[in-house]
Structures are given as C-alpha cells and as structure tokens.
C-alpha positions as a Python dict, from the first residue, in 0.01 Angstrom:
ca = {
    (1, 'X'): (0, 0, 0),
    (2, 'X'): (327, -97, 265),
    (3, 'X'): (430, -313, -87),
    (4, 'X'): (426, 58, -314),
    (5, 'X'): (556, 248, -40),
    (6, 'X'): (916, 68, 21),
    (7, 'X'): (912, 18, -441),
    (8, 'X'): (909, 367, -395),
    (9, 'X'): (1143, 408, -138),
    (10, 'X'): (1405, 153, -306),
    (11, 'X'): (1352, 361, -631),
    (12, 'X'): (1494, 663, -460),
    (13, 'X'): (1721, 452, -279),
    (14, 'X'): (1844, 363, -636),
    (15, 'X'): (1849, 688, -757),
    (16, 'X'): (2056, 845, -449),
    (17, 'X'): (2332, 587, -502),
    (18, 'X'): (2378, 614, -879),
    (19, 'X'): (2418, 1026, -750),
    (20, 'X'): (2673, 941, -506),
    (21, 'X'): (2850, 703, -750),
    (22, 'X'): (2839, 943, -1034),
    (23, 'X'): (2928, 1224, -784),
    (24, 'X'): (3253, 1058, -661),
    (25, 'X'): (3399, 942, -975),
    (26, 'X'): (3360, 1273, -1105),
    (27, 'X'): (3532, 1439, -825),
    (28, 'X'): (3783, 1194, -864),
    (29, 'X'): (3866, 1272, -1217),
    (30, 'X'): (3862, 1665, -1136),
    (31, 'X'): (4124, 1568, -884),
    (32, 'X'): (4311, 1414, -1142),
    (33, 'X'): (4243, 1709, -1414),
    (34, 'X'): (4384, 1974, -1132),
    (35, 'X'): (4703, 1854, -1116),
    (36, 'X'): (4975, 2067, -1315),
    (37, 'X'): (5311, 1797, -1385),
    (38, 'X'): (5579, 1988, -1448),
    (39, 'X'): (5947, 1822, -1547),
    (40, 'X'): (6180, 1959, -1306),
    (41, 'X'): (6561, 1903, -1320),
    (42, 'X'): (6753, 1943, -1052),
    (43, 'X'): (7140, 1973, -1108),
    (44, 'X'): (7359, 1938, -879),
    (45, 'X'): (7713, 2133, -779),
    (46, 'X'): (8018, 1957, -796),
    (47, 'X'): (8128, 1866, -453),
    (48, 'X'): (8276, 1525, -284),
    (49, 'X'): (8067, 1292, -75),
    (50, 'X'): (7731, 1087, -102),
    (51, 'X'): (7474, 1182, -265),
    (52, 'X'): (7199, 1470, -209),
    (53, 'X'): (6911, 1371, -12),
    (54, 'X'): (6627, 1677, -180),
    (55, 'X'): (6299, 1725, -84),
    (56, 'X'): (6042, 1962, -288),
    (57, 'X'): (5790, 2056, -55),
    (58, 'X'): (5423, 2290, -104),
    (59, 'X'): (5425, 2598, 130),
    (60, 'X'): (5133, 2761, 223),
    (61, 'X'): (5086, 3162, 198),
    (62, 'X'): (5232, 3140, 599),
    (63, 'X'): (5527, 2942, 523),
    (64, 'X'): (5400, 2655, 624),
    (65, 'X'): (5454, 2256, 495),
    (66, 'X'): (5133, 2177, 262),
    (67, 'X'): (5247, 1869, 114),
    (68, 'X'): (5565, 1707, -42),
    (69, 'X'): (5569, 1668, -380),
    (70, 'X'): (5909, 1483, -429),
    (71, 'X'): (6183, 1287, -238),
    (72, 'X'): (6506, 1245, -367),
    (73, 'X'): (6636, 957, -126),
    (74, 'X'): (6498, 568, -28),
    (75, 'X'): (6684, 535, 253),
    (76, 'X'): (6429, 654, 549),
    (77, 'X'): (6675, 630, 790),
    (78, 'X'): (6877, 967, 661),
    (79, 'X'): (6513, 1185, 662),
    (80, 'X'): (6614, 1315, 1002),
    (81, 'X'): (6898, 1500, 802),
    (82, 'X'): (6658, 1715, 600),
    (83, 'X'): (6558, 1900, 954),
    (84, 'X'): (6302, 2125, 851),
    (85, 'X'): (6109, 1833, 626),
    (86, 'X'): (6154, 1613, 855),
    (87, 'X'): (6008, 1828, 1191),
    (88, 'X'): (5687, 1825, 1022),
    (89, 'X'): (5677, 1509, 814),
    (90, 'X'): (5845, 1305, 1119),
    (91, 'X'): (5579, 1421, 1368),
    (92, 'X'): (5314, 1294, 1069),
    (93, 'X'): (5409, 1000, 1021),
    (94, 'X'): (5219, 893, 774),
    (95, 'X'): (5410, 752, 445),
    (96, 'X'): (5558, 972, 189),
    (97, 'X'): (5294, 1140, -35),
    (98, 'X'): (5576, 1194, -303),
    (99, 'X'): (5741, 967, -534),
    (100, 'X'): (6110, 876, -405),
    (101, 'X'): (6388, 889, -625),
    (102, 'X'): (6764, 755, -571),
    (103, 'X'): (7038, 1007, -457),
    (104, 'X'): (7242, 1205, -711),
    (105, 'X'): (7590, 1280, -641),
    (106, 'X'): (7792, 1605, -689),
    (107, 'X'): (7792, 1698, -1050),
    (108, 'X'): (7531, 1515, -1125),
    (109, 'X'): (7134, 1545, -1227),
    (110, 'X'): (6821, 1403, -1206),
    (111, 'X'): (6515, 1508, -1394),
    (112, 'X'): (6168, 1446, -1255),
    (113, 'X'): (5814, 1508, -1278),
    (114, 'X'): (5627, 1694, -984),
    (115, 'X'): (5255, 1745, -930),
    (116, 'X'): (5157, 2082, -846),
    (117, 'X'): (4781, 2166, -730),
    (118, 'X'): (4677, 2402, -1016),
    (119, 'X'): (4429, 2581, -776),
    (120, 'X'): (4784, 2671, -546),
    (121, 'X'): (4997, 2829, -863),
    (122, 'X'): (5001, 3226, -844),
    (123, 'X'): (4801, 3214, -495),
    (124, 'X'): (5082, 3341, -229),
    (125, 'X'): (5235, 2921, -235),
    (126, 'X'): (5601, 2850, -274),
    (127, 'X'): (5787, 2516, -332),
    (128, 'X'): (6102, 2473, -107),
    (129, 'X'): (6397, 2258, -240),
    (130, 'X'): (6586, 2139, 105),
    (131, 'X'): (6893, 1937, 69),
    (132, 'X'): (7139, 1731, 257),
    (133, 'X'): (7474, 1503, 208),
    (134, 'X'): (7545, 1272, 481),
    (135, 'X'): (7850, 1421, 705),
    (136, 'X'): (7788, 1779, 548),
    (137, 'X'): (7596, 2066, 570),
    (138, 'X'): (7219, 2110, 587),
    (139, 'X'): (6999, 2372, 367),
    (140, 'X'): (6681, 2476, 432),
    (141, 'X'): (6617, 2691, 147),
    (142, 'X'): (6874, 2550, -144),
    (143, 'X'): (6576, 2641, -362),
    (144, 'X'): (6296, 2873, -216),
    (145, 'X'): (6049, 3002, -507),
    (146, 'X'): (5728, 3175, -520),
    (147, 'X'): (5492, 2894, -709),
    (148, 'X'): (5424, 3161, -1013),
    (149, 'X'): (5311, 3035, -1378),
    (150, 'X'): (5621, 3274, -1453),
    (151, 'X'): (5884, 3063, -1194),
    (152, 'X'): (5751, 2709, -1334),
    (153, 'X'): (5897, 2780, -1666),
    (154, 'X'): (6228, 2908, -1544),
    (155, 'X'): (6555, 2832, -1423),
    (156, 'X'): (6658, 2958, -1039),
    (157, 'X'): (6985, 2913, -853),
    (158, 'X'): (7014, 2712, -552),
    (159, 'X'): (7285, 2807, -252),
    (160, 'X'): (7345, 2497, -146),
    (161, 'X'): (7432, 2162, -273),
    (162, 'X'): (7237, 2210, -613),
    (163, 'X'): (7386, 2438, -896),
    (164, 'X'): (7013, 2498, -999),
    (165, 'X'): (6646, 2382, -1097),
    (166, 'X'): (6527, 2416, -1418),
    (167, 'X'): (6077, 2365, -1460),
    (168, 'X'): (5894, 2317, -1793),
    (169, 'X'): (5524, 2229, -1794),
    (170, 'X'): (5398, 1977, -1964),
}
C-alpha cells in the first residue's frame, strides 16, 4: 500500500514538473515573440566636440522611465551627463538593460536595432531620445515621441544634438 501510494505520488510529481518545464519555456518564447525590433537611425547635427552620448528610453502613460532600450556610449563614467536617464537608472543600479553602442560625432550616424514591447505600442507609452556632448549642453527631450505603429515608421526631428530619427520595422 505505502509502496503504491508514493508511485503515485512520484507520478504526479513527474507530471507537475514536465508542466512547469513546458510552462516556462513557453513563456519564454512568448517573451521572445513580443518583442517588436525596429531599425532606428539616429543622425546627428553637425556641431564640434565629442561625440553624443543618446539614450532611448520606454515611458510609461505617466511619464515615467520603463526601461532603456538603447545606449549610445561605453564609457560609464559620462552617464551622469544624461541627467534625467541617469536620476533613475543611477539610483538602480543595476547594469544596462540595453545594448551600448560607441559615440557618434557631429554629422555623423549610427543605425541600430531597438526592442520595443509589442503589448506597449499605441497604449499611452513614448520613447525619449536624451542626449549629451561632454562640455556642452544637455537635452532631455532631443527626441520625445508617442510609441504609435504610425511614429515607428516615420521620421521626427530632434532639438538638440541630433538632426533626426528615422524607424522602420522589421
């Protein structure tokens, strides 16, 4: 009897960790599936100096920092510089949940690939391009866009150091 009750009991054993398996590599793959990559090139206005420090961050409906979906910068030690980034991120301190790419100077471009959360796009969510040049100015909103299926397949205008952002799906 005590012998069939625990072959029973490791037979649902079994059973409840081939569900939990199964259950997490699935949600892992949906994770994967619900990510939108969209190329994104960011060009840059002619001006003298190092290169732009950018950071594309996830705002929530309130304004607030979701998630960073892009550095532009390896050198941690210039972060501060992009204040608003850097007044949440900083106080986080966790690493960088974005890929980091080298600086681009004035005049120049870089073309990347973001991840946007598909379940954010057309939901009240913006994406905030900051940017900063050592020894100059600082802007908070170079880029400031409402995260619309319309916006990612345009071109806006920054007002700072970048000329503009173009998006295309992939």
């Amino acid at each position: 009897m005590a012998n069939k009750i625990i072959e029973i009991n490791m037979s649902k054993l079994t059973y409840i960790l081939i569900l939990v398996v199964a259950a997490t590599f699935t949600s892992a793959a949906f994770t994967l599936m619900d990510v939108k990559p969209v190329k994104c090139l960011i060009q840059l206005k002619n001006y003298k100096g190092e290169g732009a420090y950018i950071v594309v961050s996830l705002l929530n409906p309130s304004g607030k920092y979701e998630e960073t979906l892009y550095v532009q910068g390896k050198e941690a030690k210039w972060y501060k510089d992009v204040k608003e980034w850097w007044s949440f991120y900083g106080k986080k301190r966790s690493n960088v949940d974005a890929i980091t790419g080298a600086t681009v100077k004035g005049g120049e471009r870089s073309v990347v690939v973001i991840k946007i959360p598909e379940e954010k796009i057309d939901k009240g969510y913006q994406l905030r391009f900051e940017s900063a040049v050592e020894d100059q100015e600082y802007h908070k909103d170079d880029v400031l866009m409402e995260l619309t299926t319309e916006n990612l397949s345009g071109k806006l205008d920054g007002k700072g150091f970048i000329r503009y952002v173009k998006l295309l799906p992939q």
